[in-house]
Backbone bond lengths (Angstrom), bond angles and torsions (degrees), N, CA, C in turn:
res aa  C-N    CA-C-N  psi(-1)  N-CA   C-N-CA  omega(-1)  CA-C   N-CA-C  phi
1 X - - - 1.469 - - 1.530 110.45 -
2 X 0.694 127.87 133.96 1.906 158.10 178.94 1.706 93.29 -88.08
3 X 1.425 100.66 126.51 1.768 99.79 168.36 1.301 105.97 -93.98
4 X 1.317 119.68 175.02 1.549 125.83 177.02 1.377 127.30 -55.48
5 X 1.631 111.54 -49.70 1.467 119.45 166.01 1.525 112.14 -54.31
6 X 0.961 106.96 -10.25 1.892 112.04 -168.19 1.808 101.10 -92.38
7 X 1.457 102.00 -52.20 1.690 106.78 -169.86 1.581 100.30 -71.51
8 X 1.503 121.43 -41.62 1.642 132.74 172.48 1.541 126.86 -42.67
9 X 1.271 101.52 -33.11 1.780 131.44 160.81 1.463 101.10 -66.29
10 X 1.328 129.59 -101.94 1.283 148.23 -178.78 1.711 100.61 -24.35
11 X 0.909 111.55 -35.86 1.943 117.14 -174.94 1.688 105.43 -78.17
12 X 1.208 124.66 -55.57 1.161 146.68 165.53 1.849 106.01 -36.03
13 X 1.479 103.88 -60.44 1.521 103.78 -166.33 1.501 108.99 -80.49
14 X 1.477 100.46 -11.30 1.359 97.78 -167.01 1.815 101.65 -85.22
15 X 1.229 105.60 -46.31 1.122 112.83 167.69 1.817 116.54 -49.20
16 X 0.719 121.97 13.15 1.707 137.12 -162.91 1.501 112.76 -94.33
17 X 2.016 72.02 -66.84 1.707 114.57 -173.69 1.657 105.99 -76.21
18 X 1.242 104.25 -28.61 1.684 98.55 168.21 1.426 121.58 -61.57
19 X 1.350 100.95 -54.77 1.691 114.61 -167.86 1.702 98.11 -59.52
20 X 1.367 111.84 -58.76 2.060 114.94 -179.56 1.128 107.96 -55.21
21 X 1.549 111.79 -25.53 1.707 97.77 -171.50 1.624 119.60 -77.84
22 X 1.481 102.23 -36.46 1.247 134.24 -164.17 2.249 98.75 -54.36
23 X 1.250 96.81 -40.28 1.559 123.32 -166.95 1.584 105.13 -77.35
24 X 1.479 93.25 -63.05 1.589 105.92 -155.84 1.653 109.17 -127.48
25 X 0.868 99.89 -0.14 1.724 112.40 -172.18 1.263 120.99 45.39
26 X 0.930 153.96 120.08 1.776 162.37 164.78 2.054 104.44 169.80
27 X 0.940 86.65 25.49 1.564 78.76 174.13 1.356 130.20 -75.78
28 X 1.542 122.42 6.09 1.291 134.52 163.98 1.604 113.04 -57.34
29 X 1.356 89.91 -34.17 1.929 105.44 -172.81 1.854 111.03 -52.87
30 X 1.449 103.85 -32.43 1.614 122.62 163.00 1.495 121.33 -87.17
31 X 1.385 107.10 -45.39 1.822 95.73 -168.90 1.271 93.25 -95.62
32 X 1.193 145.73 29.21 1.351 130.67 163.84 1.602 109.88 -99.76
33 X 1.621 122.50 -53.84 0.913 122.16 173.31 1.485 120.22 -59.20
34 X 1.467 114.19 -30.51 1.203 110.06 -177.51 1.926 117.96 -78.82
35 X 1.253 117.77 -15.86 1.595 132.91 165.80 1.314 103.66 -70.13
36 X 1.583 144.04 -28.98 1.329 165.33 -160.91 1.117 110.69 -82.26
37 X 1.773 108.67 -59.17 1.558 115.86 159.82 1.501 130.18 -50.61
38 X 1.235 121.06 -15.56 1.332 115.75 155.30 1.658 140.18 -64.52
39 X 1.284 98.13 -18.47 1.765 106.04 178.85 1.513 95.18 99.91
40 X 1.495 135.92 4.27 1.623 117.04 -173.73 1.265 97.80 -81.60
41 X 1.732 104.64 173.21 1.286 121.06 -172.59 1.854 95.32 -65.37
42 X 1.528 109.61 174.49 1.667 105.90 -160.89 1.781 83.61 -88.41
43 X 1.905 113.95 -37.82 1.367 99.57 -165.74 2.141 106.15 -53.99
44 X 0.957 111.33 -28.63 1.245 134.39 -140.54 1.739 80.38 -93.20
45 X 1.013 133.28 -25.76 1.728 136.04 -157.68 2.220 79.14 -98.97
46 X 1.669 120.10 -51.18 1.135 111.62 -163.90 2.149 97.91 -78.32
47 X 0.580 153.16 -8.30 1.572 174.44 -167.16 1.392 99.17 -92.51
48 X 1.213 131.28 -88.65 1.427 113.87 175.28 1.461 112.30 -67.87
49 X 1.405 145.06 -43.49 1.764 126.01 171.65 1.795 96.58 -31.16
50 X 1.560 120.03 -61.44 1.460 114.44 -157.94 1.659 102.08 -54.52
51 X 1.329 113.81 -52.00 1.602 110.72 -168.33 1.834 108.55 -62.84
52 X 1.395 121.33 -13.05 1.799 109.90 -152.05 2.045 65.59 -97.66
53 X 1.640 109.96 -61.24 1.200 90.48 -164.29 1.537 136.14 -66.37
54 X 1.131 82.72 -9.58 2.159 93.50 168.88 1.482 103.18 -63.01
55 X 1.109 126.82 -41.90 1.420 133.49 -125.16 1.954 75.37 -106.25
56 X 1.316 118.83 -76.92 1.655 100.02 171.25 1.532 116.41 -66.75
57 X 1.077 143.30 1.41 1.577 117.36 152.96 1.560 123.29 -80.32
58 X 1.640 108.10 -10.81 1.258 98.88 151.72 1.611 147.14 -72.16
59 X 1.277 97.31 -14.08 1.878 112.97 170.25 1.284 100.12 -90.24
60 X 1.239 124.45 -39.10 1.880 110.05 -171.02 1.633 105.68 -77.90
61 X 1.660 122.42 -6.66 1.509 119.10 -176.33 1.741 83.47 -80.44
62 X 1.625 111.25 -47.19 1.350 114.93 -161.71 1.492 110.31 -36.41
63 X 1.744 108.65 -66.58 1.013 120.82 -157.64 1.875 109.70 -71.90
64 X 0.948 105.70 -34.56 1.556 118.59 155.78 1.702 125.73 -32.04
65 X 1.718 84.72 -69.85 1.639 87.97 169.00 1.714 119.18 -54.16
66 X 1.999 111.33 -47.81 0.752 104.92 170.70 1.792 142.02 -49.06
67 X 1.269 93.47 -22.70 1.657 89.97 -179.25 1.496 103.46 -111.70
68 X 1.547 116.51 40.91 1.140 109.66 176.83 1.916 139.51 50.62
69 X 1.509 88.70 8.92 1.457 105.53 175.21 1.743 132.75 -89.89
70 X 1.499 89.76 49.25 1.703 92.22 -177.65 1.468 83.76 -167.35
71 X 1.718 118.09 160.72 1.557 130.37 166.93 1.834 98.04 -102.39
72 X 1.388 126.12 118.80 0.798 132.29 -169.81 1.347 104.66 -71.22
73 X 1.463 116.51 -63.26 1.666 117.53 168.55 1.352 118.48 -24.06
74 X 1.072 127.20 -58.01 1.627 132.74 -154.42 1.716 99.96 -89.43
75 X 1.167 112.31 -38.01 1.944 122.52 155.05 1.497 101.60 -30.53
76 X 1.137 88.68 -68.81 2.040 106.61 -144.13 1.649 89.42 -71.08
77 X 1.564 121.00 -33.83 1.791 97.67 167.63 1.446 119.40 -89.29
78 X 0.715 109.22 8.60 1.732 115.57 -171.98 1.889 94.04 -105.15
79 X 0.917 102.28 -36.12 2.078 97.93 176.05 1.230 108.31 -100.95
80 X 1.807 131.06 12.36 1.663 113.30 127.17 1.399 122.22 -96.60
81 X 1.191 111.94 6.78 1.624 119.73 173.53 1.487 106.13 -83.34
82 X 1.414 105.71 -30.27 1.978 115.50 -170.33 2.140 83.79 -71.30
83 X 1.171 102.60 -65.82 1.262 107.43 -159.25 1.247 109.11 -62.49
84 X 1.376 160.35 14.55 1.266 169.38 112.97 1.283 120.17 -59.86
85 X 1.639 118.79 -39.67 1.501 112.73 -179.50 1.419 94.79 -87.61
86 X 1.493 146.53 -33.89 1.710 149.24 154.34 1.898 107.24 -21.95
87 X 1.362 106.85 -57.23 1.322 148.51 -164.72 1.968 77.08 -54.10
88 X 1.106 112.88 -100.68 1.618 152.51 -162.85 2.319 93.10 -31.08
89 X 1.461 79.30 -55.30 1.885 89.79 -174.78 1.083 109.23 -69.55
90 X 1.057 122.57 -21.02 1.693 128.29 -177.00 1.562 115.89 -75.74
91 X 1.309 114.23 -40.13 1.329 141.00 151.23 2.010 102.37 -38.59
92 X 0.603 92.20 -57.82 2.097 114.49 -144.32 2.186 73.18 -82.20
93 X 1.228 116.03 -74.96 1.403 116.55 175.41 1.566 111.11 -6.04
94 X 1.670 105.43 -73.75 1.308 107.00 -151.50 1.534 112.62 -68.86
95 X 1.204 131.32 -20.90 1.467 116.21 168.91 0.820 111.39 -89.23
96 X 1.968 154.59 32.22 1.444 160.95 -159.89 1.466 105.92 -127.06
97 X 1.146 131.19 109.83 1.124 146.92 156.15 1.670 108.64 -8.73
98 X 1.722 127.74 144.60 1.417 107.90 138.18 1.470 138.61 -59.63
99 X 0.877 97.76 -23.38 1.472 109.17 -171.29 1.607 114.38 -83.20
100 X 1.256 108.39 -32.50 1.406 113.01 157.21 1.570 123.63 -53.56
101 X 1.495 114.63 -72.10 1.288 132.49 135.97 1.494 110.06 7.96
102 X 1.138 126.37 -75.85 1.329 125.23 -154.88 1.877 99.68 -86.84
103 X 1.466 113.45 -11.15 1.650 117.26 -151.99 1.712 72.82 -78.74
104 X 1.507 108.65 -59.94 1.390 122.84 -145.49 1.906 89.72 -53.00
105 X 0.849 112.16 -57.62 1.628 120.91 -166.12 1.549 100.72 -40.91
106 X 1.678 110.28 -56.79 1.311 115.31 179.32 1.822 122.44 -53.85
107 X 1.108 110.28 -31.11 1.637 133.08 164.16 1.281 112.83 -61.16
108 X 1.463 115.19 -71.64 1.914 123.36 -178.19 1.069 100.85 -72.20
109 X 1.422 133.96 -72.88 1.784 118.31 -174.18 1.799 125.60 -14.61
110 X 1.527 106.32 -68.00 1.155 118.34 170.21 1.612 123.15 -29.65
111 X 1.405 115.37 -65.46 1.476 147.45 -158.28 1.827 94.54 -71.58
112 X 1.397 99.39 -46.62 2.003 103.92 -179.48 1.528 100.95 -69.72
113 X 1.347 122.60 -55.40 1.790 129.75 -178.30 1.752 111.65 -48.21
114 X 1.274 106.70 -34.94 1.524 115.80 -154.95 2.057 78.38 -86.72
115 X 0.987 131.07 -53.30 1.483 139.19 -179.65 1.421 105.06 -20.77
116 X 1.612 81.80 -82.12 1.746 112.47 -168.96 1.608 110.32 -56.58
117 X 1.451 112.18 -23.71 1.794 110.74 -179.79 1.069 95.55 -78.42
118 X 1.424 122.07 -38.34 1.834 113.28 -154.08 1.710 106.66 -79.95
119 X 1.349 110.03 -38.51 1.005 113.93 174.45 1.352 124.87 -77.98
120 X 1.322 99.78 96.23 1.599 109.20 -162.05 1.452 103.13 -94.83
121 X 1.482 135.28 1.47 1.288 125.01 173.07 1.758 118.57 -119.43
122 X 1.018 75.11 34.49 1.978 109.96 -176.66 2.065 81.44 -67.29
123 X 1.476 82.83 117.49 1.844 94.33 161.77 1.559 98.47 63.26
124 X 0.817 154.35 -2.61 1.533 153.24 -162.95 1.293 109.60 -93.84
125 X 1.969 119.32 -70.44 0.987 153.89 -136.12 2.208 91.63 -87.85
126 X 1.090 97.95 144.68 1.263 111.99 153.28 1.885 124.98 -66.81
127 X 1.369 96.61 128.27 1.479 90.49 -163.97 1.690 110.19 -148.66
128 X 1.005 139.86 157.49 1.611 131.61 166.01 1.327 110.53 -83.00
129 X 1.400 122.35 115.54 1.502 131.04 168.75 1.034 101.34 -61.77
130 X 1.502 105.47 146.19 1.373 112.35 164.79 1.262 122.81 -87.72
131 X 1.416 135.13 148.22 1.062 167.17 -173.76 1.412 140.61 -102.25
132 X 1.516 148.52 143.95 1.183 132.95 155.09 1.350 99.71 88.94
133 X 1.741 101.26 -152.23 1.707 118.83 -152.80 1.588 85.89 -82.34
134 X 1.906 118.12 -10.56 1.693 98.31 -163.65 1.390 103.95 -75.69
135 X 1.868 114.82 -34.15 1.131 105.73 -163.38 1.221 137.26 -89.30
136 X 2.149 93.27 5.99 1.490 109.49 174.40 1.587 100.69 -80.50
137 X 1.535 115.57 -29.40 1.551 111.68 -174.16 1.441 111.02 -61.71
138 X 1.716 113.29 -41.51 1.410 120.71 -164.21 1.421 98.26 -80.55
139 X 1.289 136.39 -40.84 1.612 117.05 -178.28 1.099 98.72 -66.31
140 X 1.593 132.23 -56.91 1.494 94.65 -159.48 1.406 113.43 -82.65
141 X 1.487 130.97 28.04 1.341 133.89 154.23 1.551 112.14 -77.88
142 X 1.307 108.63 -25.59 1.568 123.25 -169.09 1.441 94.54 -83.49
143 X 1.633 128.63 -49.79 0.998 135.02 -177.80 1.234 113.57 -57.41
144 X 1.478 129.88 -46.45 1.373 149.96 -164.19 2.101 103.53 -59.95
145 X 1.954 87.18 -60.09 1.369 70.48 -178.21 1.463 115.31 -106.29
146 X 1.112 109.55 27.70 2.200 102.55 167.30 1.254 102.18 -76.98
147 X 2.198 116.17 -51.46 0.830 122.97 149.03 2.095 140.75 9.79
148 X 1.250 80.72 -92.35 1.850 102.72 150.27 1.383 131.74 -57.76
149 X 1.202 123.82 -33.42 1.153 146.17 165.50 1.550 98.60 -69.46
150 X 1.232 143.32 -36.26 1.575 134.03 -153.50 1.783 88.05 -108.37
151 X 1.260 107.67 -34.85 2.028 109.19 -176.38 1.419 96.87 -58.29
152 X 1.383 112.12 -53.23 1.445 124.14 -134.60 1.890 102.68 -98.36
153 X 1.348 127.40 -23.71 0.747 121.80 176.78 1.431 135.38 -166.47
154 X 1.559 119.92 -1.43 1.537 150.93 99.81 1.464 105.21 106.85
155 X 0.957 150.98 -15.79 1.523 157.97 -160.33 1.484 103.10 -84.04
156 X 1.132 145.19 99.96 1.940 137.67 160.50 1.610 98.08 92.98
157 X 1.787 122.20 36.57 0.876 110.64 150.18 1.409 132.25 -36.96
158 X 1.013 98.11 -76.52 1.854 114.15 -172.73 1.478 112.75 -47.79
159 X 1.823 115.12 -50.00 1.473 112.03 158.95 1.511 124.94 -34.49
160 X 1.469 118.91 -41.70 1.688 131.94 -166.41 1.623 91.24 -69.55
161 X 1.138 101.29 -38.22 1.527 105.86 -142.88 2.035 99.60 -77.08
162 X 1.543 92.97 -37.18 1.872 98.18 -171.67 2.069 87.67 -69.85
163 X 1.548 130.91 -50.84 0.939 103.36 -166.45 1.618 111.46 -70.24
164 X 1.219 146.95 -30.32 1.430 148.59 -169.36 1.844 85.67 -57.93
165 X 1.065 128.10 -69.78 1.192 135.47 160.15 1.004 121.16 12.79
166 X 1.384 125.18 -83.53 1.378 149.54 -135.55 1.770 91.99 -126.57
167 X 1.556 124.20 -33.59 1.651 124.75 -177.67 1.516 78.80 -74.14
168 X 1.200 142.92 -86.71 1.475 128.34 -113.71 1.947 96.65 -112.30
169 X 1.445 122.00 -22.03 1.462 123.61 178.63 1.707 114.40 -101.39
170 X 1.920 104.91 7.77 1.283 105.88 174.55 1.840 113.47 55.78
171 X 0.982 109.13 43.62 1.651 110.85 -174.63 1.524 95.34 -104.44
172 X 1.393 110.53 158.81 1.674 100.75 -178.14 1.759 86.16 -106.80
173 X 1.190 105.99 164.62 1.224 129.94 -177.50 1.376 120.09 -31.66
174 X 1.169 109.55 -40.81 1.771 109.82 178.75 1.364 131.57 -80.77
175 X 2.062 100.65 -19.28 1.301 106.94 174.22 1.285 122.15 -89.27
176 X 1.234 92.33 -0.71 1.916 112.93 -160.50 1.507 111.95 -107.14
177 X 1.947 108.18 -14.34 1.419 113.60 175.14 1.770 78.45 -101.89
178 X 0.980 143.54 -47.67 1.767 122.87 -179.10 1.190 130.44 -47.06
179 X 1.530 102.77 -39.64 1.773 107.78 -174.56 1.507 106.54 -89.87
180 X 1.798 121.54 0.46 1.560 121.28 152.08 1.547 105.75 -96.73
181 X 1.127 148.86 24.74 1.033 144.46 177.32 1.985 85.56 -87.66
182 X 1.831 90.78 -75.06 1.758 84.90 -176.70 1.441 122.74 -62.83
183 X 1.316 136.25 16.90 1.435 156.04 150.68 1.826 113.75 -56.08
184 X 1.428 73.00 -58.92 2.163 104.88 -174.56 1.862 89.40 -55.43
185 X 1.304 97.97 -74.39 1.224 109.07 -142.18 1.829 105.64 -81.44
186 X 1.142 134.32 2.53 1.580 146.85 151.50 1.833 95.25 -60.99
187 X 1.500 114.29 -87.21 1.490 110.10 -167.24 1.814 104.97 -70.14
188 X 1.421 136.42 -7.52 1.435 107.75 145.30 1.310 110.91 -63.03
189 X 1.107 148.25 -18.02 1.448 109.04 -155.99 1.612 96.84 -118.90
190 X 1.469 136.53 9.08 1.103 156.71 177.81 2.179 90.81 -92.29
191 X 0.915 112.81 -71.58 1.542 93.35 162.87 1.011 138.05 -91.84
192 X 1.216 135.12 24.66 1.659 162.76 157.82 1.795 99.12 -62.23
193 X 1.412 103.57 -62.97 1.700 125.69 -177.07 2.080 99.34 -47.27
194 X 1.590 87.45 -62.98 1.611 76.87 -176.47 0.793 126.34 -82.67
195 X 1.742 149.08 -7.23 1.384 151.17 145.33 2.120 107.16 -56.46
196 X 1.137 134.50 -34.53 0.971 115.51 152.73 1.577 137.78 -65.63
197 X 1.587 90.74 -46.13 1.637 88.28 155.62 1.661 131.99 -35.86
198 X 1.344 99.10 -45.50 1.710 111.62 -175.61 1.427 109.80 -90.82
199 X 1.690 119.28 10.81 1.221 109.76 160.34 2.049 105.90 90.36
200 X 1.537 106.20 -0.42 1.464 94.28 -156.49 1.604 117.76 -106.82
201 X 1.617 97.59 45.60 1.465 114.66 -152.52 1.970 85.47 -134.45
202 X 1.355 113.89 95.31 1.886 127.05 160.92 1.285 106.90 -51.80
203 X 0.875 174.54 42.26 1.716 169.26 5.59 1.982 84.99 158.04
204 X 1.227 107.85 -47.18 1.309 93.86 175.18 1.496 143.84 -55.67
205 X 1.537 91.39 -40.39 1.853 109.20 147.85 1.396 126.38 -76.29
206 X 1.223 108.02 -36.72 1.196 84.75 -159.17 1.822 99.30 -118.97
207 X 1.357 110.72 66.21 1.383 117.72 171.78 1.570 94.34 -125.16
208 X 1.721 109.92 -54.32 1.379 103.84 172.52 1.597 143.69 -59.59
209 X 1.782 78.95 -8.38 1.740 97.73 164.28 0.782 118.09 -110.27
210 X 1.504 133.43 11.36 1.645 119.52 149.26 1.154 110.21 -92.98
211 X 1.393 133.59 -15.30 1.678 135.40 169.71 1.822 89.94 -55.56
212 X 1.112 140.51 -55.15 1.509 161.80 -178.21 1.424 110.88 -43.84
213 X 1.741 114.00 -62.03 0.770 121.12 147.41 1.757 148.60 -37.04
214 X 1.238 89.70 -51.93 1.418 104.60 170.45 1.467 112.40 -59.66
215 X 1.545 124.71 -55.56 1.658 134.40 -161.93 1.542 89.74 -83.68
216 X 1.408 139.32 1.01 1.534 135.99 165.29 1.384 97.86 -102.33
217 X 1.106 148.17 -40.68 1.555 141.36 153.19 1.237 127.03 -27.69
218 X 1.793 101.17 -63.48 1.633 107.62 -169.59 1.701 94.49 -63.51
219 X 1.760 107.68 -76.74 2.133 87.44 175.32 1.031 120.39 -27.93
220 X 1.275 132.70 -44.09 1.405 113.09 -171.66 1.277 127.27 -53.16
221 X 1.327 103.71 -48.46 1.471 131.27 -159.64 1.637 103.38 -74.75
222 X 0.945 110.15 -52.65 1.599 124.76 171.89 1.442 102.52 -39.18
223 X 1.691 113.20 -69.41 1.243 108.64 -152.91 1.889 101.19 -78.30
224 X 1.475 133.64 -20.58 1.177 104.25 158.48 1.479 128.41 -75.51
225 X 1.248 122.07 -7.18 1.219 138.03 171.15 1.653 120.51 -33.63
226 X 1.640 73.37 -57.94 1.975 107.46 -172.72 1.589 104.83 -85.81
227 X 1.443 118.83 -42.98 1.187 124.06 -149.95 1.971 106.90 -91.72
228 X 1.435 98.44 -33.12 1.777 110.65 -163.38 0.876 125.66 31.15
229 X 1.097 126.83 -123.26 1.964 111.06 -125.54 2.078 92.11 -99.64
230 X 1.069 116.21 -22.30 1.227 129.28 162.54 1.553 120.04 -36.28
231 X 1.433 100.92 -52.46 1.316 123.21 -170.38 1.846 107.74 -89.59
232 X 1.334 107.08 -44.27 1.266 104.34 160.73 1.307 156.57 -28.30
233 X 1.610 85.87 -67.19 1.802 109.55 -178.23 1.406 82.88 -36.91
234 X 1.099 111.39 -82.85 1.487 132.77 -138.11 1.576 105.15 -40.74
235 X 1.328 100.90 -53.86 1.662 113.08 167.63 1.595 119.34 -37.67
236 X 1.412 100.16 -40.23 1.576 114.20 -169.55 1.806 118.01 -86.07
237 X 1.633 100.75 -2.16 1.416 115.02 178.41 1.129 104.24 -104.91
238 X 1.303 123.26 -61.54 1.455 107.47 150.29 1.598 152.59 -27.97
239 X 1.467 107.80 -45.90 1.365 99.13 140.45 1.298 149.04 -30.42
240 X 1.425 84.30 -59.76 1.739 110.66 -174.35 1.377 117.23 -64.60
241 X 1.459 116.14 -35.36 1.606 135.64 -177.15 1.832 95.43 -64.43
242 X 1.364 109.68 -59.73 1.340 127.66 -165.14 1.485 104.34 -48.72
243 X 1.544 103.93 -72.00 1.804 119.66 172.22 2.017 113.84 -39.11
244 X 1.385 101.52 -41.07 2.002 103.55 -174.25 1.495 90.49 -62.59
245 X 1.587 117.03 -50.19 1.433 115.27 -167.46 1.622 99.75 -63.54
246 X 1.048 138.48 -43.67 1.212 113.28 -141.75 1.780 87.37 -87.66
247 X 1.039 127.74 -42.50 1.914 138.79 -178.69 1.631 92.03 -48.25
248 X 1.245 110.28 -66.14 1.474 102.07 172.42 1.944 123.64 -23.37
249 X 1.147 74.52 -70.94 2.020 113.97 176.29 2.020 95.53 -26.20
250 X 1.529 83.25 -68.87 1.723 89.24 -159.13 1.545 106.25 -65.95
251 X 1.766 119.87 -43.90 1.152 121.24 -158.25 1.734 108.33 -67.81
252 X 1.526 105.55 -10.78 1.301 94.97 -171.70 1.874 118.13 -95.55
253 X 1.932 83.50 -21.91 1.758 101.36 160.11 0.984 115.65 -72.55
């Protein structure tokens, strides 16, 4: 049993991790540690994050679709490219050291953050979308490796994913955090299935934190909706600042 001050925490952060995720994506960086703080097992901490955040990335795709702020096509190949290159790293994962694991993160993290800061006209700028057979090749190249990137080493997926987006398919910020929403929410619910299967989903926590989840989604989603790529960046540096610190944090514990 979970006491009240315990589930009141976890509801709070989750609701956090909804609203940042919904925008800028990296909201694991909150609802993970905060499921952690309870004393549950860690499989059991990744089991409910998958169910609260499945459960709000399905209202922020909603509201997304609804206001017409995402290309569904270029989504829907880019989140079987995630789920194959997820697929591939997961493989490649299990004979890899932790310590490797954590080196690589400390290496790539940096190199993606330093990108996304410098490029300050990321989603802003006037640009030619891409089109045609290129931009089915390039999402699911985009798909392929966020994909790999989320198996293999998992922290600011969704962040990687809106700038690859918007850097190389010229999308401005809002279409480029929509068409990773259905990215996000394809490989949650592909391991959502097998963490319930295995039982590793507390329904007691983590139902009231996807209600949490969800009402940090819908704001979220709304306000980049309305607000774009203006409102974004900023969201998306923040992330990024948050995530170096925390990789920092662990690799040195």
């Amino acid at each position: 049993m979970y006491s009240f001050g315990q589930m009141a925490f976890v509801c709070i952060m989750v609701f956090i991790a909804g609203l940042i995720d919904s925008i800028a994506g990296g909201g694991g960086i909150i609802s993970i540690p905060a499921y952690t703080l309870t004393g549950m097992p860690m499989h059991c901490v990744m089991g409910c994050n998958k169910f609260s955040s499945t459960c709000g990335t399905s209202f922020s795709v909603a509201r997304f679709m609804a206001n017409k702020a995402l290309d569904i096509k270029i989504a829907l190949v880019s989140a079987v490219g995630a789920i194959i290159g997820s697929g591939i790293a997961a493989h490649i994962v299990i004979n890899l050291s932790d310590q490797f694991l954590r080196t690589m993160m400390v290496i790539v993290l940096p190199v993606i953050s330093i990108l996304i800061i410098l490029k300050k006209d990321i989603g802003q700028v006037e640009g030619q979308l891409m089109r045609g057979i290129k931009a089915v090749f390039v999402s699911l190249l985009i798909g392929l490796s966020v994909g790999f990137y989320d198996g293999f080493i998992g922290p600011g997926t969704g962040t990687i994913a809106i700038f690859f987006f918007s850097a190389f398919m010229k999308y401005d910020l809002k279409t480029a955090s929509g068409n990773t929403k259905i990215l996000n929410l394809s490989s949650n619910i592909s391991a959502l299935v097998s963490f319930m299967i295995s039982g590793m989903v507390i329904y007691q926590i983590a139902i009231p934190a996807a209600i949490c989840n969800i009402a940090g989604n819908y704001i979220g989603s709304g306000l980049a909706v309305k607000k774009g790529s203006k409102f974004i960046r900023p969201v998306m540096i923040t992330v990024v600042v948050m995530l170096l610190g925390k990789t920092f944090i662990d690799f040195l514990l």
